[in-house]
Backbone bond lengths (Angstrom), bond angles and torsions (degrees), N, CA, C in turn:
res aa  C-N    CA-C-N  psi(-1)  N-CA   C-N-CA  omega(-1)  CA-C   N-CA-C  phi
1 X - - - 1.445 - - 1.517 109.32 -
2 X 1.378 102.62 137.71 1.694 98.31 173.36 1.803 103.42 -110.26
3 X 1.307 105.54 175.35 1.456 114.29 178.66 1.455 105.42 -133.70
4 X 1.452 110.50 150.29 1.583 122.44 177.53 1.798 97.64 -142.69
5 X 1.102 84.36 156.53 1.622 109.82 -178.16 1.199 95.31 -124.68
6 X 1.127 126.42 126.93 1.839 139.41 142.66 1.157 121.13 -89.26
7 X 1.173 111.65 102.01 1.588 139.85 159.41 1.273 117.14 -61.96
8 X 1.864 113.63 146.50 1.102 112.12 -176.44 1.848 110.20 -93.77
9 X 1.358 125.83 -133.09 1.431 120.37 154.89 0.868 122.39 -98.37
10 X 2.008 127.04 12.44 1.352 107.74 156.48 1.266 110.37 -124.43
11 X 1.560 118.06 47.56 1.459 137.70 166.58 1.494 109.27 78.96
12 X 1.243 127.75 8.85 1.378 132.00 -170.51 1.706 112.26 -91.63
13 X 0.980 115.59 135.49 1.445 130.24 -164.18 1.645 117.41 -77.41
14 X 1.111 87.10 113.39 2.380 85.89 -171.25 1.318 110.33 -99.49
15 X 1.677 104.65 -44.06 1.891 99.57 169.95 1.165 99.07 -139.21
16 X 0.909 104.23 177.46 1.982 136.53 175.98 1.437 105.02 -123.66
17 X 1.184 115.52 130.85 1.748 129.96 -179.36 1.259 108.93 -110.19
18 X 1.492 119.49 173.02 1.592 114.17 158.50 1.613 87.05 -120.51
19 X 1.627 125.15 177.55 1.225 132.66 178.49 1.877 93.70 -156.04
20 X 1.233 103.94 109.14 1.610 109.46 176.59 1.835 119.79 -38.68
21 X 0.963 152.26 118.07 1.480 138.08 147.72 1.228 111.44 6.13
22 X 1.605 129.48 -66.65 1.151 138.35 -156.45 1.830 112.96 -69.60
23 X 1.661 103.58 -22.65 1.054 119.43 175.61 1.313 129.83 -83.09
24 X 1.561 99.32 -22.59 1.888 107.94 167.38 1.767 94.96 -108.55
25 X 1.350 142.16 59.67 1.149 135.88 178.80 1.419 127.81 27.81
26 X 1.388 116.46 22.58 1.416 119.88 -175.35 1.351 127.36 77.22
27 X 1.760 110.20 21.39 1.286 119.52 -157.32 1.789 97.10 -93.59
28 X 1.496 96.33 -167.01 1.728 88.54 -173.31 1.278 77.81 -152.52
29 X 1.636 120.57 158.59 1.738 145.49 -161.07 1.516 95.80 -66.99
30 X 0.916 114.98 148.80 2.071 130.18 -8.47 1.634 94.46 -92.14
31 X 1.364 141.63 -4.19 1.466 121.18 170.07 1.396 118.36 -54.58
32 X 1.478 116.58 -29.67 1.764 131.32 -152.45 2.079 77.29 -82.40
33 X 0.934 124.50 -55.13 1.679 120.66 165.50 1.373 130.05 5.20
34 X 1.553 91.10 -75.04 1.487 109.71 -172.80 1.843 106.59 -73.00
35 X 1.032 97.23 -48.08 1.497 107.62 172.14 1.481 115.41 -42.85
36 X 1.290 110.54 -71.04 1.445 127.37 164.37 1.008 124.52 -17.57
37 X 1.616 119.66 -61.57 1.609 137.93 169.44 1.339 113.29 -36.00
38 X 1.565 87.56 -60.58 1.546 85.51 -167.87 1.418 115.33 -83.42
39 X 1.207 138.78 -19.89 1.594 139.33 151.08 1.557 87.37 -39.97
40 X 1.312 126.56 -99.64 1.865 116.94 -162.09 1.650 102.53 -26.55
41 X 1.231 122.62 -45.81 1.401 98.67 -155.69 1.965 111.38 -83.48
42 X 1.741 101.65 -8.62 1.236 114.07 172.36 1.450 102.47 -51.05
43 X 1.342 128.19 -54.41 1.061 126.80 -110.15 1.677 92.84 -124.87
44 X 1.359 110.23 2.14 1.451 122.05 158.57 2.097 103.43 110.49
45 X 1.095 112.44 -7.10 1.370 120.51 -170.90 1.932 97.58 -82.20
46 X 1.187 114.39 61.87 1.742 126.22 140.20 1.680 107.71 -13.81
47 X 1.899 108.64 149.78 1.171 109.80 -175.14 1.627 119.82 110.74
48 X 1.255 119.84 158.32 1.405 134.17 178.01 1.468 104.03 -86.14
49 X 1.510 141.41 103.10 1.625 138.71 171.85 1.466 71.58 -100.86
50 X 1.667 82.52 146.10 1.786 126.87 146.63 1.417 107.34 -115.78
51 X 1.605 103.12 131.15 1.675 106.16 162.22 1.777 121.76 -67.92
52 X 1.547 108.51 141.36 1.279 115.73 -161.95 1.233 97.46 -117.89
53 X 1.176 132.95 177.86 1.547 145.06 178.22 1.560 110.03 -142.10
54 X 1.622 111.50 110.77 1.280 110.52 -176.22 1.255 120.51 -66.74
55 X 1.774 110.07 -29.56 1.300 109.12 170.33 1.684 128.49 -93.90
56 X 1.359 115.92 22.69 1.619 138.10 179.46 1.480 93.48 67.95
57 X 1.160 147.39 53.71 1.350 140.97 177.94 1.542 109.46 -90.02
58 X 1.281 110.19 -21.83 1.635 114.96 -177.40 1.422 109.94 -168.48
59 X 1.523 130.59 144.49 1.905 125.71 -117.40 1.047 125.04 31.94
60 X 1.133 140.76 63.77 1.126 152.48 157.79 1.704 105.91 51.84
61 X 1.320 138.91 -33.26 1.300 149.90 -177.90 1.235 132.05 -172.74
62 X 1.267 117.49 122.54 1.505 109.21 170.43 1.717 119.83 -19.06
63 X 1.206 84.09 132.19 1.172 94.02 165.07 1.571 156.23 -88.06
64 X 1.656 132.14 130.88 1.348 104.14 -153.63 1.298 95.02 -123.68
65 X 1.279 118.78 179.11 2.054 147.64 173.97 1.703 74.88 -52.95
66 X 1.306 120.61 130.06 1.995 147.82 154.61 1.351 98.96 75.25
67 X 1.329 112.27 20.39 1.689 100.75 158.86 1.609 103.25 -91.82
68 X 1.494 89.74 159.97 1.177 99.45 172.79 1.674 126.58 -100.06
69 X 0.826 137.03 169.39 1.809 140.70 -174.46 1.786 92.93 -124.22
70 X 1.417 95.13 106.53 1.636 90.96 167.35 1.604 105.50 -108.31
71 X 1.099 113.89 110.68 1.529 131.69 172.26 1.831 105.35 -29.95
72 X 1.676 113.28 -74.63 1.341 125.26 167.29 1.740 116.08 -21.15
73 X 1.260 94.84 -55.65 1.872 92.39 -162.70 1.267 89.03 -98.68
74 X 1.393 138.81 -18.48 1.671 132.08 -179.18 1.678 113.02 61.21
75 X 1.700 103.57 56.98 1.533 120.89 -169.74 1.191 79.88 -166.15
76 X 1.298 76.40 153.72 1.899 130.58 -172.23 1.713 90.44 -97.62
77 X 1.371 102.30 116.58 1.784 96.04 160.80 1.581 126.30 -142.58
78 X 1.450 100.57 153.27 1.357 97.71 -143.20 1.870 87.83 -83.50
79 X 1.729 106.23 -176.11 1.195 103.07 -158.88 1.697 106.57 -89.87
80 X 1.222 117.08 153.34 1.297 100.27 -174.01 1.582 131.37 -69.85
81 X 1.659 106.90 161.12 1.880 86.99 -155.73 1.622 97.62 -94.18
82 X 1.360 103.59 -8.24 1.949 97.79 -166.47 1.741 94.28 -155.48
83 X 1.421 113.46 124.72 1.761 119.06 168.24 1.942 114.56 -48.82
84 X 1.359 93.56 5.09 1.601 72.44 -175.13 1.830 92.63 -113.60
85 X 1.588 117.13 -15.96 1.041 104.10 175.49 1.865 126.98 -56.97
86 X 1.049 122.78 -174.27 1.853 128.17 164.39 1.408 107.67 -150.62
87 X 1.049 99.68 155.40 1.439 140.26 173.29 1.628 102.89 -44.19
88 X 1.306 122.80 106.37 1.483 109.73 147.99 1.449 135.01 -96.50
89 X 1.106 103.49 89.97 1.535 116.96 -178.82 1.395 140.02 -16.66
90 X 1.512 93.30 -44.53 1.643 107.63 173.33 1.688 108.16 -81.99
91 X 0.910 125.08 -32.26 1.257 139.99 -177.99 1.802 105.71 -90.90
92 X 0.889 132.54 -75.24 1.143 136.53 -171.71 1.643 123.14 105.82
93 X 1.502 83.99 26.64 1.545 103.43 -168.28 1.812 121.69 -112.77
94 X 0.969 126.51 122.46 1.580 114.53 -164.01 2.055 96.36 -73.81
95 X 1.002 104.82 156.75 1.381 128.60 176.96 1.365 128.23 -127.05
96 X 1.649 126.05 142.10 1.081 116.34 161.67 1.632 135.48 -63.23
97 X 0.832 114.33 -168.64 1.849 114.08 -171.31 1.744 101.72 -116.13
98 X 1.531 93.71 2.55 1.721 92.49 152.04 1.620 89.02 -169.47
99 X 1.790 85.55 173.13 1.930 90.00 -175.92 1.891 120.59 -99.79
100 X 1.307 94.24 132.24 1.937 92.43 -175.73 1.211 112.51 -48.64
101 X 1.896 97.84 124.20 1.614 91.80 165.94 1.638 118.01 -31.37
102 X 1.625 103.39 157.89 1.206 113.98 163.86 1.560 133.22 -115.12
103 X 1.278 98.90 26.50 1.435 112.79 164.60 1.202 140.41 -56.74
104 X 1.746 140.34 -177.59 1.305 102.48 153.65 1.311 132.27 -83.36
105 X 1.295 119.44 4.19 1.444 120.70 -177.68 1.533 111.24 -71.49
106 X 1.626 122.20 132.25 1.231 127.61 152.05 1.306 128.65 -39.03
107 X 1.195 114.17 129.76 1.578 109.97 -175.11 1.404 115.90 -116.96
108 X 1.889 129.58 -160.86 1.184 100.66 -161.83 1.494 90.16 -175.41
109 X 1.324 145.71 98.89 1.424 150.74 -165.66 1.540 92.73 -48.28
110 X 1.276 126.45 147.12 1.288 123.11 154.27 1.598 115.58 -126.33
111 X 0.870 127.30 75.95 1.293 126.82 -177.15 2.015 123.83 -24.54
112 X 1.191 93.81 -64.40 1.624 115.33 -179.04 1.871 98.38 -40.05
113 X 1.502 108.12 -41.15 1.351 119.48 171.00 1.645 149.23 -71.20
114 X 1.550 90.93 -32.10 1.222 129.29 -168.51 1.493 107.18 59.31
115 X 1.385 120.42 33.69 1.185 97.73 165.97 1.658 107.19 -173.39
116 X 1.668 115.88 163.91 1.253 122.49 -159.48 1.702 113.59 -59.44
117 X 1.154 128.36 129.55 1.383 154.88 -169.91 1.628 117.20 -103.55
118 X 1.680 130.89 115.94 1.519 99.17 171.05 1.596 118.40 -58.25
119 X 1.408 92.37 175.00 1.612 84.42 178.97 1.666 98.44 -120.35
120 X 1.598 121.20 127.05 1.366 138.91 172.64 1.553 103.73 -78.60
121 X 1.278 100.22 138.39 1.268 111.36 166.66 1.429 120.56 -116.36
């Protein structure tokens, strides 16, 4: 099975499809792609698909509904969890603006703070 994401025009993800094997000729990424496309667009499903990988083997991760598709890094990224975090580029992973202790205590983003909090139970 392959997977596609349809993106809108500002690369953001609206659905996730499946596309049978038999429907991309048994091919494997990025050829199974082009194939792919055009099966969705056979078949009346309009729109820009990107191929996804259920098991993160290529874009960095499956892809979900408000991720984004950044063309540049060629990853799927998810939406950010806090305005003070950024983008890590090499990774494709958002980050805090410092790193969680590594203790054993549970910790706990605090936004209002900008920074990691224990967490009470």
């Amino acid at each position: 099975m392959a997977h596609f994401a349809k993106i809108d025009s500002n690369n953001v993800v609206e659905q996730i499809t499946v596309v049978a094997n038999d429907n991309i000729q048994d091919t494997d990424f990025p050829a199974s792609e082009a194939i792919g496309k055009e099966y969705l667009a056979s078949i009346g499903l309009e729109g820009e698909w990107v191929q996804t990988s259920y098991n993160g083997n290529f874009r960095t991760r499956y892809a979900g509904i408000d991720y984004t598709y950044n063309a540049e890094l060629d990853a799927f990224i998810p939406p950010n969890p806090y305005p003070s975090w950024s983008l890590d580029t090499s990774t494709a992973t958002w980050v805090p603006p410092q790193t969680m202790p590594t203790d054993s205590v549970f910790y706990v983003w605090d936004e209002s703070t900008v920074r990691w909090i224990k967490f009470e139970v």
